[in-house]
C-alpha positions as CSV (number, residue, x, y, z in Angstrom):
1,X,-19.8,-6.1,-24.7
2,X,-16.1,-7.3,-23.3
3,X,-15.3,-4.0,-22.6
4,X,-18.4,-2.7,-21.0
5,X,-18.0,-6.1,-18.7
6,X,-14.5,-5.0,-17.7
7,X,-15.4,-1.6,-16.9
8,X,-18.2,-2.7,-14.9
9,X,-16.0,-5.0,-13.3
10,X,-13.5,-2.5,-12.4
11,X,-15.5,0.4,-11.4
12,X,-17.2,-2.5,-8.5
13,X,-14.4,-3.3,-7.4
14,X,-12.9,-0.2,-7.1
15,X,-15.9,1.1,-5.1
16,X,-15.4,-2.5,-3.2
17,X,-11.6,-1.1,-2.3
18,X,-12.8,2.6,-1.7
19,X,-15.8,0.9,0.8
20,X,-13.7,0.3,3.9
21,X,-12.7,4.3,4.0
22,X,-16.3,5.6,2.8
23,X,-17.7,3.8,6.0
24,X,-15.1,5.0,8.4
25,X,-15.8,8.4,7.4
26,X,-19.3,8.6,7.2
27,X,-19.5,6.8,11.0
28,X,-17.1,9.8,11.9
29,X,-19.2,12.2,10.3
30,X,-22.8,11.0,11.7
31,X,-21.5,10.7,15.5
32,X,-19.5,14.1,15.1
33,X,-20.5,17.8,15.0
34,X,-17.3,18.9,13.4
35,X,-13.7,18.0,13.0
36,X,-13.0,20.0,15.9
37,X,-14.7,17.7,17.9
38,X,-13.1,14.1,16.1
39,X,-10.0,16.0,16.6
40,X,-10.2,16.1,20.5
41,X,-12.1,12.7,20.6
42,X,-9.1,11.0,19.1
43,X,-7.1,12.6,21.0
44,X,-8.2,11.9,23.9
45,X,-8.5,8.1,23.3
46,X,-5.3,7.7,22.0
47,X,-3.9,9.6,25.1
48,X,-5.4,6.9,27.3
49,X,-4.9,3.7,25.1
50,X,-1.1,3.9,24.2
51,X,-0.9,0.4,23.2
52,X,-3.7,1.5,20.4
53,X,-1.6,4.6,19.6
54,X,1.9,2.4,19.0
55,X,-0.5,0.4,16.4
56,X,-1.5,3.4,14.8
57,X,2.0,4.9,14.6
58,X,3.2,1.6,12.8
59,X,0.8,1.5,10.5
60,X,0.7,5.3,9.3
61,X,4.7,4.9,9.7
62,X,5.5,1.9,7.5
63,X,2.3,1.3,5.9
64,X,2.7,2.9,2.4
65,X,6.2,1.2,2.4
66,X,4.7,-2.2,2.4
67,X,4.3,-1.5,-1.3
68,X,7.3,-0.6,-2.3
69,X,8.7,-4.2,-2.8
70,X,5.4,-5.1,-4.3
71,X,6.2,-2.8,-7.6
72,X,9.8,-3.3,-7.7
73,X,9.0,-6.7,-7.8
74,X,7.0,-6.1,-11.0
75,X,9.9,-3.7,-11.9
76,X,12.4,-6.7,-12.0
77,X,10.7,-9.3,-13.4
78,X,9.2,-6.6,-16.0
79,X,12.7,-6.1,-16.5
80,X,14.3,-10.2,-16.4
81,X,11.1,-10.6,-19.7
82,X,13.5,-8.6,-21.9
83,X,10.3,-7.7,-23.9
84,X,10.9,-3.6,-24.2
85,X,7.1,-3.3,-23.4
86,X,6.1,-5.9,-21.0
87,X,3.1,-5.2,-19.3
88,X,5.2,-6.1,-15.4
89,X,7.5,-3.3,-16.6
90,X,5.0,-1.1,-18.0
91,X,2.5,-1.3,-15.0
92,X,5.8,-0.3,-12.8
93,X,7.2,2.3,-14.9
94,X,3.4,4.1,-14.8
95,X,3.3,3.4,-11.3
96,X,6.6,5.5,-10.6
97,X,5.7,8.3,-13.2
98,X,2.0,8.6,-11.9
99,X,2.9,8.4,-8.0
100,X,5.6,11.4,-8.4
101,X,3.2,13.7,-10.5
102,X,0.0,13.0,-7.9
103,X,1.2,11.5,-4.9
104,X,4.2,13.7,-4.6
105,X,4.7,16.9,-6.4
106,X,0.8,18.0,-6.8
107,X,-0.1,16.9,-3.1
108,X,2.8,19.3,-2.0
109,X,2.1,21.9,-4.7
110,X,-1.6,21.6,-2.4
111,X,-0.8,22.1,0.5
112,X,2.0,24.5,0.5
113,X,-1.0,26.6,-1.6
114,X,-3.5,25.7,0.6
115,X,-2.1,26.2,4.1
116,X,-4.2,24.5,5.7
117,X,-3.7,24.2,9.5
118,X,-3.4,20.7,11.1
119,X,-6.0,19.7,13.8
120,X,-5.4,22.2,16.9
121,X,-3.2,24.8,15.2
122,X,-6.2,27.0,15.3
123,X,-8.9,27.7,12.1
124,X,-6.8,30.3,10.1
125,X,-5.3,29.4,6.8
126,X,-1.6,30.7,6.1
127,X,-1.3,30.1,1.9
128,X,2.4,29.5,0.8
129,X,3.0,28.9,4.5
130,X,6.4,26.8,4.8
131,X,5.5,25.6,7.9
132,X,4.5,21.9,8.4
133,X,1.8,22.7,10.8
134,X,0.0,24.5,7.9
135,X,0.5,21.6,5.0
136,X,-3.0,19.6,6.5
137,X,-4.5,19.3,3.1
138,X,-4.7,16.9,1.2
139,X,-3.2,13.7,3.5
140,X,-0.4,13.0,1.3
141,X,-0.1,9.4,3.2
142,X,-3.7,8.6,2.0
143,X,-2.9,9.9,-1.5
144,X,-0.2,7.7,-1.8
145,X,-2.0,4.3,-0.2
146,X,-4.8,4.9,-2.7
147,X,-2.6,5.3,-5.4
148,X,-0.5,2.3,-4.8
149,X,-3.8,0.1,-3.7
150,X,-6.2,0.3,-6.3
151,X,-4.1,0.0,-9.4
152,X,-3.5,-3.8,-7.9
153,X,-6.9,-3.4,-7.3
154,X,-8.5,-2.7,-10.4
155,X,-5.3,-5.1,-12.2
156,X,-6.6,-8.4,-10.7
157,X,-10.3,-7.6,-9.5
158,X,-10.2,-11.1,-7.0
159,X,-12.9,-10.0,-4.3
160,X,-10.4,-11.0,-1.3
161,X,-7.4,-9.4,-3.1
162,X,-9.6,-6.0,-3.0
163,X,-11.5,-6.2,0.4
164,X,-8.0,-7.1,2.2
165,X,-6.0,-4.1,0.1
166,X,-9.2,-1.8,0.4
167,X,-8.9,-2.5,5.0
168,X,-5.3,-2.0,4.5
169,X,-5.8,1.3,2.9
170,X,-8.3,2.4,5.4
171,X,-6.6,1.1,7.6
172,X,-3.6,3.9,6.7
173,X,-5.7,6.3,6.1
174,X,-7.6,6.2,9.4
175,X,-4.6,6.6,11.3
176,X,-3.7,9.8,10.2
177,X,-7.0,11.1,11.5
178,X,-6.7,8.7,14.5
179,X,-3.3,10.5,15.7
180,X,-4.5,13.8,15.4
181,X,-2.1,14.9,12.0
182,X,-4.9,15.1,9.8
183,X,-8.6,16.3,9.5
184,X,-10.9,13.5,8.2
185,X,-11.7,15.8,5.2
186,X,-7.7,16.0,4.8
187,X,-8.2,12.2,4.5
188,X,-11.6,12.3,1.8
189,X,-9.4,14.6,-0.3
190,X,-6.5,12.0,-0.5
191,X,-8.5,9.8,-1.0
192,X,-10.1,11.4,-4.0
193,X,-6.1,11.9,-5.5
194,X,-5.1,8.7,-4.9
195,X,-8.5,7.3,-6.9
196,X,-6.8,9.4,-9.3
197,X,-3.6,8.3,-9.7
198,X,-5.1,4.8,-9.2
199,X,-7.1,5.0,-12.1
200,X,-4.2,6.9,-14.3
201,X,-1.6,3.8,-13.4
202,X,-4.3,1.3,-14.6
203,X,-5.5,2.9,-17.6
204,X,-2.0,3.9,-19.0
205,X,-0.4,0.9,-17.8
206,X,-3.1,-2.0,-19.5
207,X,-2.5,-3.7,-22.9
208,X,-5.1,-3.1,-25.4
C-alpha cells in the first residue's frame, strides 16, 4: 500500500512539474496553424519588445546552469557523509551519469541524425548534417531543464517546491521557442527526454 501511495504521489507531482509546459504548448497550438506561423509570431514580438527578448536570452542562457550548484552541493555533502553509498552522493553521481547519456550524447546523436532544420532555415531535412542550423530536434536546453527539475521534483514532492521548479522549467523551455532557435515540437520532444532522464535519476538514485 506504501508503495502504491508513493508512486501515486510521484506520478502527481510529476504531472504538477510537467503542467506549466503542457499549457504553454497547447495555448501555442490552439491559437496557431503551424510552427511556421509561431515561428514568425515570436519573431516578430520579440523584434519589437527588446527589453522582453534580453529576459528571454538570460533565462535560456543561464537557466540550466542554475542547477549546477544545486547537485554539486549534494555531491559534497554526499561526499563530507563518508558513507560509500549515501543517498546525497548517490542521487549526484546518477544525476551526472544519467544527464551525459540523455541530456548530452543521445540528444546530439538526435539531432545530428535527424537534421532537423531550425525555424526559417526552410522545411528540408539534411540527416548527418554538421551544420547547427540543421540540429533543431530535440531542444537539448529543455532536455536538460527537465532532467535536472523533476528528479528534485519527484525527490521531495512539496507542492510549492514543484509548481516553482515546474514555471522555472517552462520558463527555459519557452524561451527557446520564444527566440526563434527552436520549434515548439523541438521543445515537446525535450521535454519527453528530460521526463526520461528525470525519472532514470530518481528511480536509480532512491534507497529501497
Amino acid at each position: 500500500m506504501s508503495a502504491f501511495l508513493n508512486r501515486h504521489a510521484a506520478l502527481c507531482h510529476y504531472i504538477l512539474g510537467s503542467l506549466p509546459l503542457l499549457l504553454i504548448l497547447a495555448v501555442i497550438r490552439y491559437h496557431f496553424a503551424n510552427e511556421t506561423e509561431v515561428m514568425l509570431w515570436f519573431k516578430a514580438h520579440a523584434h519589437a519588445h527588446p527589453d522582453i527578448r534580453k529576459t528571454a536570452l538570460l533565462i535560456t542562457d543561464w537557466g540550466n546552469a542554475l542547477f549546477y550548484p544545486v547537485y554539486l552541493w549534494f555531491l559534497i555533502t554526499g561526499i563530507r557523509q563518508r558513507r560509500k553509498y549515501s543517498s546525497r552522493l548517490r542521487f549526484a553521481l546518477v544525476y551526472l551519469v544519467v544527464q551525459l547519456s540523455i541530456s548530452l550524447l543521445l540528444v546530439r546523436f538526435m539531432k545530428i541524425a535527424i537534421g532537423r532544420p531550425r525555424p526559417g532555415e526552410g522545411p528540408l531535412f539534411e540527416p548527418f548534417s554538421g551544420r547547427g542550423a540543421y540540429h533543431s530536434l530535440p531542444s537539448g536546453h529543455t532536455t536538460e531543464i527537465y532532467g535536472a527539475a523533476l528528479p528534485l521534483v519527484l525527490r521531495y514532492r512539496q507542492f510549492l517546491l514543484t509548481l516553482i521548479l515546474g514555471i522555472f522549467a517552462a520558463a527555459v523551455a519557452f524561451s527557446r521557442i520564444y527566440l526563434s532557435w527552436h520549434h515548439p515540437s523541438d521543445v515537446f520532444c525535450g521535454w519527453m527526454l528530460g521526463s526520461v532522464a528525470g525519472f532514470a535519476i530518481h528511480l536509480f538514485s532512491r534507497e529501497d
